[in-house]
C-alpha positions as CSV (number, residue, x, y, z in Angstrom):
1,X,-0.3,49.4,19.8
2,X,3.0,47.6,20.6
3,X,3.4,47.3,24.3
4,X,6.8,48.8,25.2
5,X,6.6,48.4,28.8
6,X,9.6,45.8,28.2
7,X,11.7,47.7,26.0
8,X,14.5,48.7,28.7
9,X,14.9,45.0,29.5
10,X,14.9,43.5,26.0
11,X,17.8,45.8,25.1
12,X,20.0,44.6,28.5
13,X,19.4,41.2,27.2
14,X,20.9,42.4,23.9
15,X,23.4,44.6,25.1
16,X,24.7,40.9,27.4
17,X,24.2,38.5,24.3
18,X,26.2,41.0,22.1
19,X,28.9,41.1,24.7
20,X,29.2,37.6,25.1
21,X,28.9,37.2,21.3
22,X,32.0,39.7,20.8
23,X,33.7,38.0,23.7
24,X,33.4,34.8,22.3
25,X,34.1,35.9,18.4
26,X,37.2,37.7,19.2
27,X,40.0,35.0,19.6
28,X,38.5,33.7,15.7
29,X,39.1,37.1,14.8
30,X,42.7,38.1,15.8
31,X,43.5,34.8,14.0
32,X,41.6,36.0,10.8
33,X,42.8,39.1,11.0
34,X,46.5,38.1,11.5
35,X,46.5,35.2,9.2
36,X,46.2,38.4,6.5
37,X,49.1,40.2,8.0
38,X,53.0,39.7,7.4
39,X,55.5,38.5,9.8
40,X,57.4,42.0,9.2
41,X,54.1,43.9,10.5
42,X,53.3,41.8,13.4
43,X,56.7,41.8,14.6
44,X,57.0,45.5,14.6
45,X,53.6,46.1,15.6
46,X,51.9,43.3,18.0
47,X,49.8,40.0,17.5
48,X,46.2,42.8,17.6
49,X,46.0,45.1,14.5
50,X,44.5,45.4,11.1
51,X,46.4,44.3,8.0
52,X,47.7,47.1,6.3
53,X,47.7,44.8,3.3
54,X,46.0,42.0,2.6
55,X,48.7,38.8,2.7
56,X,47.5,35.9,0.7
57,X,50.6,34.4,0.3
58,X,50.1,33.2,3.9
59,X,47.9,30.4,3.0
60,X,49.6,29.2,-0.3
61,X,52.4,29.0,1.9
62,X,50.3,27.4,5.1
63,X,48.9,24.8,2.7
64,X,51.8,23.5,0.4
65,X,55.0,25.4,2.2
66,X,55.3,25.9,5.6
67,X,57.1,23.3,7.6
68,X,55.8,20.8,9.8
69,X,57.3,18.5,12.0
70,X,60.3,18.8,9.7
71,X,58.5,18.1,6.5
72,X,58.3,21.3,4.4
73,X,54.8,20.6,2.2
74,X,52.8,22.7,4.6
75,X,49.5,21.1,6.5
76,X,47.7,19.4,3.0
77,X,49.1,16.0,3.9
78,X,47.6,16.5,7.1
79,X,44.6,17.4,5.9
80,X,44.2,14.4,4.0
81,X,45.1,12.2,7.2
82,X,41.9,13.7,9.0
83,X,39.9,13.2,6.0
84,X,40.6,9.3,5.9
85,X,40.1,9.4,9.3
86,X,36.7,11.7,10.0
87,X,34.4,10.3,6.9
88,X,35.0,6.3,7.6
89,X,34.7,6.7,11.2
90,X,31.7,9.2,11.1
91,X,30.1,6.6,8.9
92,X,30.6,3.7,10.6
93,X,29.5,4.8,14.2
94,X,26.3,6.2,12.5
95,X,25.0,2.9,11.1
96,X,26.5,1.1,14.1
97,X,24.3,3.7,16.1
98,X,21.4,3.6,14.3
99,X,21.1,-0.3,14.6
100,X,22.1,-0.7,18.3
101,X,19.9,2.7,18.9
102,X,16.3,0.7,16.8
103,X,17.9,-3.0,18.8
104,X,17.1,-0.9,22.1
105,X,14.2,1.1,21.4
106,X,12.2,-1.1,19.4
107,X,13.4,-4.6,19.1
108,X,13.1,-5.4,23.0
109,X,14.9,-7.7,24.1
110,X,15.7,-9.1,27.9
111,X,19.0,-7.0,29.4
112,X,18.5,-4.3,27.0
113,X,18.6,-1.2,29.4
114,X,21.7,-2.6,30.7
115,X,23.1,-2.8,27.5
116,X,22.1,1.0,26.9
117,X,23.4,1.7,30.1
118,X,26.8,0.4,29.4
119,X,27.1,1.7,25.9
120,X,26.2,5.2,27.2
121,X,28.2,4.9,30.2
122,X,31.3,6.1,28.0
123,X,29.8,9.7,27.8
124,X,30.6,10.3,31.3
125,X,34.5,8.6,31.4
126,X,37.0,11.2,30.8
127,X,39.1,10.6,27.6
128,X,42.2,10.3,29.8
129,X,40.8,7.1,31.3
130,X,41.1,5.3,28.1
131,X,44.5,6.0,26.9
132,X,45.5,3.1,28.7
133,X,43.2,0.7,27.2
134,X,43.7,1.9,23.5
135,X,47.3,1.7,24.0
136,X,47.3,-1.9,24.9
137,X,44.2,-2.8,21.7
138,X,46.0,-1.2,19.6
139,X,49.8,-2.4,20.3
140,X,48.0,-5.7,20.4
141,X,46.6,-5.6,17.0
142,X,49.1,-3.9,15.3
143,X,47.3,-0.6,14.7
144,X,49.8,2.0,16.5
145,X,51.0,5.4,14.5
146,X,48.0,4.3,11.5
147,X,44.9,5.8,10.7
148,X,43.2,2.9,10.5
149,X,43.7,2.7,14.7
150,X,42.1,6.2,14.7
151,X,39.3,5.1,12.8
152,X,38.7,2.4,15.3
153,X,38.9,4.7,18.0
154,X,36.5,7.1,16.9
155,X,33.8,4.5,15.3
156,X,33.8,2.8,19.2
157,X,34.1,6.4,20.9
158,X,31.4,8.2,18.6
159,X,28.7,4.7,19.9
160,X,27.9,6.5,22.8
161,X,26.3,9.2,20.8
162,X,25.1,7.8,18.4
163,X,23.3,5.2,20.0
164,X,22.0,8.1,22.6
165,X,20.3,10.2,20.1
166,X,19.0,7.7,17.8
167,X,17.3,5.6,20.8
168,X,15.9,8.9,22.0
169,X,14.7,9.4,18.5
170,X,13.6,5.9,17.7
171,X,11.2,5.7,20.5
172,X,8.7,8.0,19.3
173,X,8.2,5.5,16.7
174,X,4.9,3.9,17.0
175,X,5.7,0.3,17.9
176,X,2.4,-0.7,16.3
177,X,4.1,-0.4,13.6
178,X,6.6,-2.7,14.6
179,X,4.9,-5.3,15.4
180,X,2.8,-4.8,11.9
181,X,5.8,-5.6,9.9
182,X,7.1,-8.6,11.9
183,X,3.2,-10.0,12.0
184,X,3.8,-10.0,8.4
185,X,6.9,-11.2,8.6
186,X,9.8,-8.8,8.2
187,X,12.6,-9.5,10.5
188,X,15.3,-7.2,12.1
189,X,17.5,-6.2,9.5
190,X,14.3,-5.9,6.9
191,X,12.7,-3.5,9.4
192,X,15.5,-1.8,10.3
193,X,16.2,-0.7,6.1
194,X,12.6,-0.6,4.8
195,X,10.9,1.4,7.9
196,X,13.2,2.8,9.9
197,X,16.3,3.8,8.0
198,X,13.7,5.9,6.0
199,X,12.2,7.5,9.2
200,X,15.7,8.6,10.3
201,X,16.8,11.4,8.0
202,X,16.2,13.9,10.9
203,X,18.2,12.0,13.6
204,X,21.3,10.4,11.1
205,X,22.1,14.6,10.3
206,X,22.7,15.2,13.7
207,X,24.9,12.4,14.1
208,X,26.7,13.1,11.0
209,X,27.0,16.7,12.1
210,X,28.2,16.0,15.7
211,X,30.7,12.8,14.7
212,X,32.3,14.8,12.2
213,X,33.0,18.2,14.0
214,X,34.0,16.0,17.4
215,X,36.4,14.0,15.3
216,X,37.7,16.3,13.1
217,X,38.0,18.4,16.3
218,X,39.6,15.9,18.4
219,X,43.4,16.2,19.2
220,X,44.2,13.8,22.1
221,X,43.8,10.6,20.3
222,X,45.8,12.1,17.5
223,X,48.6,13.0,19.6
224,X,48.9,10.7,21.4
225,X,49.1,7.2,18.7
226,X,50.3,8.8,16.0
227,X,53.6,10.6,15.1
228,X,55.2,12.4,12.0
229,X,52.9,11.7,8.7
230,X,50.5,9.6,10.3
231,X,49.2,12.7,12.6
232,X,45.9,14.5,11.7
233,X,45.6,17.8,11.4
234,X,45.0,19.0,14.8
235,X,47.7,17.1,16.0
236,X,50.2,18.7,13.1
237,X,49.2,21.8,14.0
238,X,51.2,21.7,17.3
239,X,54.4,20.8,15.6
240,X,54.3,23.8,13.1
241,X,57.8,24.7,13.1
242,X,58.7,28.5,11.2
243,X,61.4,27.9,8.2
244,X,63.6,30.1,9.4
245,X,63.6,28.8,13.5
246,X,64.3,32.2,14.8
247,X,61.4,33.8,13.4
248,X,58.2,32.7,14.1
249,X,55.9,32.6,11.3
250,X,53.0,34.1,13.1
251,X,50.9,34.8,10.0
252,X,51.4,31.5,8.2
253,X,50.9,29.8,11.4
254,X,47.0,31.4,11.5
255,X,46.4,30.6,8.0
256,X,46.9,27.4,8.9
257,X,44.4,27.5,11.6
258,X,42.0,29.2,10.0
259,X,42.2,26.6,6.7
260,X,42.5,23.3,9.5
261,X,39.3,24.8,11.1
262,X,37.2,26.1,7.4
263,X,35.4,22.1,7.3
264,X,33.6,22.1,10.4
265,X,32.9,25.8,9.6
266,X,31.4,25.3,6.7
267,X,29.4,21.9,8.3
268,X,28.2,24.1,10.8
269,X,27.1,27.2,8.4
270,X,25.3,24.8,6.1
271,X,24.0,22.1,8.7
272,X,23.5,24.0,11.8
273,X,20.1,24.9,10.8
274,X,19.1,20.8,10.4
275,X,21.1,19.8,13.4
276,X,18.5,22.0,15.5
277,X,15.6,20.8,13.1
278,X,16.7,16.8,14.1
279,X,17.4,17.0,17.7
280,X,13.7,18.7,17.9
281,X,12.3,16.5,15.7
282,X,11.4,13.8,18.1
283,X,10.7,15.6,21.3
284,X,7.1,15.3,21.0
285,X,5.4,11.6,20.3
């Protein structure tokens, strides 16, 4: 028979993770819910409420219409910006990680944990720290208000992550095998693509997973060295301004949210399940 001695306590623990759960979901749902409403029915009712019909025509109008920062062709342009931006940069600081995380782990070298020490370093600076810095690289260089500067940004931001998990994952690697392939006489790079890169599948989806939500995400950086159509979409999302200034376009305005926030949703809904699969999938040597 079932043992139900417990039972009183497994539904508290319920009973707390729903209410944390609904505590949590709410905010995403007054947004949904209010991104289907009109500007008439919010206004006469209040920002909480059900649609009393469904309005669509907020997200046409949040995606091609609605005015931002004084340009009237709604948030796709911005869209665009942050998908130049998040696919190079998430690319680049995953091989870059990948390599310095097997140079590290495997390929020992004299000075190496100082080098990981340093790289990883960044995860503890606060981002304010480095606005300074970036200012002056990039005014130096000639990258200011261009996506190609936030690019740069993120590859050299996102190292300290990458190269953290894949070290941690690349040394549960047998170094036998290691020292096979250079006996026979494979060198770095030849290792690295033949007998690790294969290996990694686990560990490069959780890096792909985490570089791309943080820097879709990510709204300092955005705000702060870019202006007008250079901005990401996080960063536009602050300037939405209503067509008609007296009236704020509540509805539209969550539309846009809800459309600006639908890629890492869907990266989560599809990958979340593998991004808990890879950080577990070298735990135990």
């Amino acid at each position: 028979m079932r043992d139900r001695t417990f039972a009183p306590s497994r539904m508290l623990i319920y009973l707390v993770v729903s209410l944390f759960a609904a505590a949590y979901l709410a905010p995403l749902a007054v947004v949904v819910l209010n991104s289907l409403r009109t500007n008439e029915e919010i206004a006469q009712a209040s920002m909480i409420g059900w649609p009393k019909q469904l309005a669509w025509r907020n997200y046409a109008a949040a995606w091609s219409g609605f005015c931002v920062a004084e340009t009237c062709a709604g948030i796709r342009p911005y869209m665009l910006n942050s998908v130049l931006v998040t696919i190079p940069a998430t690319i680049f600081s995953t091989i870059l990680g990948a390599i310095a995380g097997y140079a590290v782990s495997l390929w020992r070298f004299r000075g190496d944990n100082w080098i990981y020490g340093i790289v990883t370093l960044g995860l503890f600076l606060p981002q304010q720290m480095r606005l300074l810095p970036w200012t002056i690289v990039l005014r130096d260089i000639g990258l200011i208000n261009t996506l190609t500067g936030l690019v740069l940004i993120h590859t050299i931001q996102g190292l300290s992550f990458t190269v953290l998990f894949c070290r941690n994952y690349y040394v549960a690697i047998p170094h036998e095998l290691i020292r096979a392939a250079r006996i026979d006489g494979a060198g770095f790079f030849r290792i690295f693509w033949r007998i690790i890169l294969p290996l990694s599948a686990p560990i490069l989806i959780v890096t792909v997973i985490w570089q791309f939500t943080h820097i879709w995400n990510e709204f300092l950086y955005g705000v702060t060295f870019t202006t007008g159509q250079q901005q990401p979409v996080t960063a536009a999302l602050i300037a939405l301004s209503a067509a008609i200034a007296d009236i704020p376009q509540h509805g539209v305005q969550s539309a846009a949210v809800i459309i600006a926030a639908l890629p890492t949703l869907l990266i989560y809904l599809l990958g979340g399940r593998y991004f808990v699969r890879g950080l577990t999938a070298g735990a135990v040597k």
